[in-house]
Legacy VTK file of the C-alpha trace (Angstrom):
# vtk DataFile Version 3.0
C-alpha trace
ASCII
DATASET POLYDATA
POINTS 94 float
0.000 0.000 0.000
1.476 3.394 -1.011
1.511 5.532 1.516
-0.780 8.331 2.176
-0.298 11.937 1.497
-0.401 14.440 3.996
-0.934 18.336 2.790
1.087 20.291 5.149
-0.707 24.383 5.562
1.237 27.098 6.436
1.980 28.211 10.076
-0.789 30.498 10.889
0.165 33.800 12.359
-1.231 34.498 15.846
-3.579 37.054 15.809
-2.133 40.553 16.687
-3.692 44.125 17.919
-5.049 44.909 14.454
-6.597 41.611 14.229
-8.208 42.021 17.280
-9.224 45.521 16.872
-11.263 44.773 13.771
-13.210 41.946 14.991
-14.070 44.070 17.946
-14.408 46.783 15.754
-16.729 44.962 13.327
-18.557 43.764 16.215
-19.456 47.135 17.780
-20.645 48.241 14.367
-22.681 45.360 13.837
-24.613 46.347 17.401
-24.626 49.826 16.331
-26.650 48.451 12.928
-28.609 46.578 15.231
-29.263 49.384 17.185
-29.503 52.063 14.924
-32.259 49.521 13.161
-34.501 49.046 16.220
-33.936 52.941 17.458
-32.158 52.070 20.358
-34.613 49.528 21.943
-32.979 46.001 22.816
-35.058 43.556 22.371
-34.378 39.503 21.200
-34.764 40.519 17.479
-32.563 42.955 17.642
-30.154 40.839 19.346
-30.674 38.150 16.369
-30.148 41.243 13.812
-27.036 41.983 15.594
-25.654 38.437 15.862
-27.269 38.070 11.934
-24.618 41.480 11.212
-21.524 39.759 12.921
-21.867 36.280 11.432
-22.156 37.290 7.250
-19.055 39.757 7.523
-17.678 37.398 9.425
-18.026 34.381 7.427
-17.436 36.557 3.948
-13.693 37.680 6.039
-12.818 33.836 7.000
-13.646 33.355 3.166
-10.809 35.197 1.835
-8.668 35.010 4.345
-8.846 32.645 6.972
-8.702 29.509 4.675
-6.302 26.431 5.815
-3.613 27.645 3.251
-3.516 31.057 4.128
-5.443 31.341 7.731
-3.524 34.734 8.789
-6.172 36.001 11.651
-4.676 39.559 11.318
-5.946 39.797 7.549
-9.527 38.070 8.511
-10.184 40.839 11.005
-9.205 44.202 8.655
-11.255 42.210 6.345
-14.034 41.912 8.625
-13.771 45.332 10.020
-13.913 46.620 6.352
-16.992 44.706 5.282
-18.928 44.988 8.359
-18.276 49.204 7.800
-19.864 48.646 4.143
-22.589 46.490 5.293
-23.120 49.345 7.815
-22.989 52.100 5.459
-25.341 50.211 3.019
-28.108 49.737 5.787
-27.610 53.854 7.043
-30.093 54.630 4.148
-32.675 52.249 5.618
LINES 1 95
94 0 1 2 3 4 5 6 7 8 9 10 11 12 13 14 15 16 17 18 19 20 21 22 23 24 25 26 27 28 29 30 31 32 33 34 35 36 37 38 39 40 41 42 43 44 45 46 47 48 49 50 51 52 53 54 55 56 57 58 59 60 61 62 63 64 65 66 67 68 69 70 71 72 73 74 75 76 77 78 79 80 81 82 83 84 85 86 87 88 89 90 91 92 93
C-alpha cells in the first residue's frame, strides 16, 4: 500500500492588535446596525439582527482570508472590520 499523502498548511500567524481591533471593531458596528435599526430599543430581534450582522461579515472575512492555506487572523479581522463598515454604510439609508 502506497503511503498516504499528507498536505502540510502554512503556520498560521497568531492574531495581533489589528486583528483584534477589527473583529471588535466589526462587532461594535454590527450592534450599532442593530441598534440604529430598532432605534435604540434592545429587544431579542434585535439581538438576532445583531448576531445576523456579525456572522455574514464574518463568514465573507474567513472566506478570503482565513482559509487552511492562508489562515492569517490579522488579515480576517481588517477584512471583517472593512466589510462589516460597508454592510453598515449600506443599511444607514434604511
Amino acid at each position: 500500500m502506497p503511503p498516504t499523502e499528507q498536505t502540510i498548511s502554512a503556520p498560521h500567524k497568531p492574531i495581533g492588535i489589528l486583528g483584534l481591533s477589527g473583529i471588535v471593531g466589526g462587532i461594535i458596528l454590527a450592534c450599532l446596525k442593530a441598534l440604529r435599526w430598532s432605534h435604540g430599543v434592545v429587544t431579542a430581534e434585535v439581538v438576532g439582527y445583531a448576531v445576523g450582522g456579525i456572522l455574514l461579515p464574518f463568514l465573507i472575512a474567513y472566506a478570503i482570508a482565513g482559509r487552511i492555506k492562508i489562515r492569517d487572523w490579522n488579515k480576517v479581522g481588517i477584512w471583517f472590520l472593512v466589510l462589516s463598515f460597508v454592510f453598515y454604510l449600506i443599511s444607514h439609508g434604511t
